[in-house]
N, C-alpha and C positions, 0 to 999 in steps of 0.2 A: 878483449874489450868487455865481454860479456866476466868473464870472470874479476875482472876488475869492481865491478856496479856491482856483483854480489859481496866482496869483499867489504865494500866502501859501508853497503846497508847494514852488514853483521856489524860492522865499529860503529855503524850509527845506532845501532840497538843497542850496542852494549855501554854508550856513552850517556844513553837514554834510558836509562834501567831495568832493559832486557826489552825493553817495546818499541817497534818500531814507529810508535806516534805517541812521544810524551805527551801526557795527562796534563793537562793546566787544574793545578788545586784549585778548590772551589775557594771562593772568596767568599767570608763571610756578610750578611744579608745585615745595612745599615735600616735604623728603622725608616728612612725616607724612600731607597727602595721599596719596603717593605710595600708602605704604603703605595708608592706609584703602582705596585704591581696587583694590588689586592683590588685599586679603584679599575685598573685594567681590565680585569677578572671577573669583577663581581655582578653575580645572575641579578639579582636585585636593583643596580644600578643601570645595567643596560634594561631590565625592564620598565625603569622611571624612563629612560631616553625611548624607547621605542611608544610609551603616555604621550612624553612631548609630540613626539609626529603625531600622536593620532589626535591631540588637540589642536595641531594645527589643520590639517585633514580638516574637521569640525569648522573649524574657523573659517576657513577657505569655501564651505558648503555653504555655510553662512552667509557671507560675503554676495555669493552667485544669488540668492534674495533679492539685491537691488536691480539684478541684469534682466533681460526679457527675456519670457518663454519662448520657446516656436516649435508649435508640435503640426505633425501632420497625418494624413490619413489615406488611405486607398481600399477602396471597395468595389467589388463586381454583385452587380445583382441579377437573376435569370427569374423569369414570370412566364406562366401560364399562354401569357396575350401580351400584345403590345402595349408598351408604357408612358406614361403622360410625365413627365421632368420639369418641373415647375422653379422660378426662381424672380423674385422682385416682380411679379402680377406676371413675368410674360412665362405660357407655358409653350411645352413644344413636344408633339409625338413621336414617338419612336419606333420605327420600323420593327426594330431589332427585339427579339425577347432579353437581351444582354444590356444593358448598362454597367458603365465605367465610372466610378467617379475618385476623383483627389479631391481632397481640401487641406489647407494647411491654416494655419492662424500663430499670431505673434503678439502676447499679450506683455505689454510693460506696466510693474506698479507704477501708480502716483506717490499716493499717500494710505498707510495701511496703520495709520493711528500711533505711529513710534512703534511698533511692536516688532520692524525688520529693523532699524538698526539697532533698538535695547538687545535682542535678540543676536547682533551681530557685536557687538560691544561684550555681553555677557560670554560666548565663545572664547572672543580672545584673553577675556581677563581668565578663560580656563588656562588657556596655553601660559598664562603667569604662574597658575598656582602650578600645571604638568610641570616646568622649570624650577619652581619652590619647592617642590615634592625632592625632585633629584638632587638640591641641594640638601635635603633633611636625611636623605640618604649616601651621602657625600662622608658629612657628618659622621655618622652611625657608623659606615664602616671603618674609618680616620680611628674612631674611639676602639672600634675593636681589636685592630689588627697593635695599638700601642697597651693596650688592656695585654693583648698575647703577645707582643713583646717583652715586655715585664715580669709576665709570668711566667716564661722561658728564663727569664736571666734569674728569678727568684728562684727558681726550681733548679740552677745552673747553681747557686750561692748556697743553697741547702742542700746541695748531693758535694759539696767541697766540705764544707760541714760535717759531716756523715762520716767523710774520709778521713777527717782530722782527726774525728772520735776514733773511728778505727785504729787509727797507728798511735794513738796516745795510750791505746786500749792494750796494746799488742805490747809495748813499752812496756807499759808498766805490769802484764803476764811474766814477760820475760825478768824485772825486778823480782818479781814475788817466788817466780823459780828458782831464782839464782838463792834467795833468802831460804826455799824449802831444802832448795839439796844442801847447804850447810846447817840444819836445822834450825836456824831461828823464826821461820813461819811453819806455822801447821798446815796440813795439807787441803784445810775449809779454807782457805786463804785463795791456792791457786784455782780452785774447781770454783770458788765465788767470781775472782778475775776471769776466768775463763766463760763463765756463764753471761759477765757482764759484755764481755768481747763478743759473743754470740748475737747478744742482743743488740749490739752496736752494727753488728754485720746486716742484723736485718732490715734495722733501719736506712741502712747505705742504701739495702737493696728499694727498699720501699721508696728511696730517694730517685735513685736511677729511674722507676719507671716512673714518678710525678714527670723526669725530663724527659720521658718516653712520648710521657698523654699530652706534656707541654706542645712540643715538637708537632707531633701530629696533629693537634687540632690548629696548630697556628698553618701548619702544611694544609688543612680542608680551608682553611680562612684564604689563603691566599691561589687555592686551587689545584696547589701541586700533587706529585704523588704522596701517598698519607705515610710514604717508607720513604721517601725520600730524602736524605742527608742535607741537614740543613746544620748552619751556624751561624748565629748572631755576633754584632758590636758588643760589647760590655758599656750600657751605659746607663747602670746601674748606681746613681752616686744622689749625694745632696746638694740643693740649692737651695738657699733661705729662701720664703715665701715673702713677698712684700706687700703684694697689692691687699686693699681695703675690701673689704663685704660693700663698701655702697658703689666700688668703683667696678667691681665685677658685675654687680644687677644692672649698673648701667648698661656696660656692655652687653648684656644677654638679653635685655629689651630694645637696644639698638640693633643686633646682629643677629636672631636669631630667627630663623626663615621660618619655625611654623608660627609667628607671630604673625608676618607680612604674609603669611598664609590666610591667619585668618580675615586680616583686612581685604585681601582678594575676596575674600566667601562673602563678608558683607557685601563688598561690592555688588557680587553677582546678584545677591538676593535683592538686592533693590534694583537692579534693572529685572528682574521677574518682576519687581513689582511693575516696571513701566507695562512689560508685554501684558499682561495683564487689565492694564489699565486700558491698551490699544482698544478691545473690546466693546469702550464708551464711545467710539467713534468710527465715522463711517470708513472704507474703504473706495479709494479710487483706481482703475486701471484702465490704459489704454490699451485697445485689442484692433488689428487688422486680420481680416479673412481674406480666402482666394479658394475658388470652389470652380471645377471644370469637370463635367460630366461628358461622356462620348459612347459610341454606341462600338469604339475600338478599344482595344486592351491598353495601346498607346497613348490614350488619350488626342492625335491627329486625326486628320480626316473630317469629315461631317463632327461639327460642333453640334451639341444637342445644347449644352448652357455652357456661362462662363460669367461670374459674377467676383467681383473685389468688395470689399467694404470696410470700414474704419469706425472705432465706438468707443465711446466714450463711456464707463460704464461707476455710477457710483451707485454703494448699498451699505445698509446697516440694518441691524437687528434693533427693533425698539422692544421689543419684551422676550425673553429668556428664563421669567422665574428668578431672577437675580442671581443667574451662575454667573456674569461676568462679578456682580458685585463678594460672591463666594472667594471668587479667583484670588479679585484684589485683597479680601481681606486673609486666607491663606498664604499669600506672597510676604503681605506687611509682617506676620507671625514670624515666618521664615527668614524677615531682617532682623526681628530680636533676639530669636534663636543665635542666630551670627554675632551678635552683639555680645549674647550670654557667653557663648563659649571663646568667644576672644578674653572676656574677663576673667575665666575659669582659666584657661592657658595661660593668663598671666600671672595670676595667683599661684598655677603649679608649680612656673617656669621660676618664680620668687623663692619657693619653698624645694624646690630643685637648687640652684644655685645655695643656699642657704645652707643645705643637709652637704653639700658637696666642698663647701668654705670650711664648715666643722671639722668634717673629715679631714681633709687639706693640715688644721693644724693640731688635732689630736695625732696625726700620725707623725707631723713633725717634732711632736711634743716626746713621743715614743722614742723617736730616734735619735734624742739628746739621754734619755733614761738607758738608753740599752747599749748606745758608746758606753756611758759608766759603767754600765755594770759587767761588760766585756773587762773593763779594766779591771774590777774588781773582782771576777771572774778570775781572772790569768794569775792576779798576785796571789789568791787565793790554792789556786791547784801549784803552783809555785813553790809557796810553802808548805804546804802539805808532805809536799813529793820533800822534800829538804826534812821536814821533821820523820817520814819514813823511812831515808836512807840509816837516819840514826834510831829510827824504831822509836820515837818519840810520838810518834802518829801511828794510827792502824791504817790498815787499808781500804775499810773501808770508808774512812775520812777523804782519802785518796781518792778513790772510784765515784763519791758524791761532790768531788771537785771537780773532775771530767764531766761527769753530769752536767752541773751546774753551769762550765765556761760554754759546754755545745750550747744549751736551752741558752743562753747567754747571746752567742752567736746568731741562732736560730730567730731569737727575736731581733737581734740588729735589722737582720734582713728582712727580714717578715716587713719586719717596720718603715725599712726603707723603700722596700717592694711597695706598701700602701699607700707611702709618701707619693711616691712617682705616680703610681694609679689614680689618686685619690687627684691632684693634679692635670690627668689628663683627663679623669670625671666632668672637674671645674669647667677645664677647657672647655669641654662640648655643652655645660649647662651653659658657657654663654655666649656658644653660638660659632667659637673659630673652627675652622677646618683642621688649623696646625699653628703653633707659638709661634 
């Protein structure tokens, strides 16, 4: 029996490629993933979420402003001589050189000039902006991780590039040898091809590691290990642009959270300004006491006193030097200031969107110029290669047409790499998370 079960696992190893737990291939990383996983990940955005709690926190403390105090007290006191304990005219002596006493009190606002709830108002419009924060950081990463997507696959397109040059490189050595050993090329011929192959090698190399640095920083972006094997979608391609420059500003002053940011911040500063204002008016609170003195630690036994009482208590400050009127007009400053810089963000967030529209279609512009010239490229090394087979051409007509189709290539992609970047720039100048 037992020999059997070892039998059955050796056929299972061997049917599984010598391991007895076939490997599931990694599956390449789509850019939606990518993103679920980076918003998962990211220090930066659980630190906005851990703001929110604490603005709520904030708000919550707030709040407990409108509720009543109740604090209370316990005291022993020891004297020299017996003690007199006095409370509402009636007094009373004390045997004991010790006295006990509690008191507690419960004081509720009335009215404390608007200053508890502008005060409690302001709080929470904070917990709006901790929530607008985490969305502008939402944003930001959304942008980065499709910024290093891109540039994975641009750096994936230019090391295939590299290759191309390579083995067209190595081709056309092997022409120019075949043409020295029967002498019709001189021997500066193959040592030129050969030099140029060299060159072409290095830049493969130089290509490899762009998809090395790619790879890894997008692996720190999304948190994994920075050697860790990763492979992307390919999706890499073109779509005509359509939307309009005034239909995108709309959007990005509709949608863009540090806008409604800074609408919050006014808010808040004008309710500073109320608390502020509180100070022109009096405060009211109602307070209940309870006071019990004894000549025992427990408070029973021989009562020495025992008084309750209830108050009513209003007060204000009629002169100060005009620091309440200092407050208000600091607060008032502090709403223009909010005002200014909502103007200022929306003038950047114009000029943002703008520079990122341009972009958008210089690059689509590019990537109609560098199709062509791919084409013109290839017909180009095409004939070349055709007029040296009959020695019609040199070689190095040849060698500046391989040239020319990579650099050719090179910029396709570049171009189209910008294209898609410059697009997801857009995106985030006006405000979406994701198309």
């Amino acid at each position: 029996m037992r020999m059997r079960w070892i039998m059955g696992m050796i056929l299972l190893a061997a049917f599984s490629g010598g391991s007895l737990y076939a490997q599931t291939p990694q599956q390449p990383l789509t850019l939606e993933e990518s993103v679920r996983i980076a918003l998962a990940q990211s220090l930066s955005l659980s630190s906005d979420i851990e703001g929110i709690a604490a603005s709520e926190f904030r708000r919550k403390a707030a709040f407990t402003d409108f509720l009543p105090k109740w604090t209370g007290q316990y005291s022993h006191s020891k004297a020299n001589q017996p003690s007199i304990v006095g409370a509402g005219g009636l007094f009373s002596s004390v045997d004991s050189k010790h006295v006990f006493n509690f008191s507690t009190a419960a004081t509720q606002p009335l009215y404390a000039g608007g200053s508890i709830s502008a005060n409690y108002r302001l709080e929470k419009i904070g917990v709006d902006i901790s929530k607008t924060n985490a969305e502008v950081t939402k944003r930001d990463v959304v942008l980065q991780v499709r910024e290093g997507y891109f540039n994975i696959l641009n750096s994936l397109k230019l090391k295939d590039v590299a290759e191309q040059q390579v083995k067209q490189l190595e081709a056309q050595l092997e022409v120019t040898k075949a043409f020295f050993d029967v002498g019709i090329q001189p021997k500066n011929d193959v040592l030129l091809a050969e030099v140029q192959l060299a060159n072409a090698r290095q830049d493969l190399a130089r290509a490899e590691n762009g998809v090395a640095v790619a790879k890894s920083s997008f692996n720190t972006l999304l948190r994994r290990g920075i050697n860790e094997p990763l492979d992307v979608v390919d999706i890499l391609k073109y779509k005509p642009f359509t939307l309009l420059f005034e239909d995108c500003l709309q959007e990005a002053h509709r949608e863009r959270p540090e806008i409604r940011n800074t609408v919050f911040s006014i808010m808040q500063a004008k309710e500073g300004v109320k608390v502020a204002k509180s100070g022109y008016f009096p405060t009211v609170n109602l307070s209940g006491n309870y006071n019990r003195a004894s000549e025992e630690a427990h408070l029973h036994g021989d009562i020495v006193n025992e008084r309750w009482s209830f108050t009513t208590l209003a007060s204000i400050t009629f002169w100060e030097w005009g620091k309440t009127k200092y407050q208000v007009g600091e607060s008032k400053a502090r709403v223009t200031q909010a005002e200014i810089a909502r103007t200022q963000l929306i003038e950047g967030i114009t000029l943002e969107v703008k520079n990122a529209y341009l972009n958008v279609q210089v690059a689509e512009k590019n990537i109609r110029v560098a199709e062509k010239a791919i084409e013109q490229a290839e017909e180009n090394l095409r004939m070349n290669e055709e007029r040296y087979k009959y020695q019609v051409a040199t070689q190095t007509e040849v060698l500046n047409a391989v040239t020319l189709l990579t650099q050719a290539r090179a910029n396709y992609y570049t171009a189209l790499s910008d294209f898609n970047i410059a697009k997801v720039t857009l995106d985030r100048a006006m405000g979406r998370m994701y198309p």
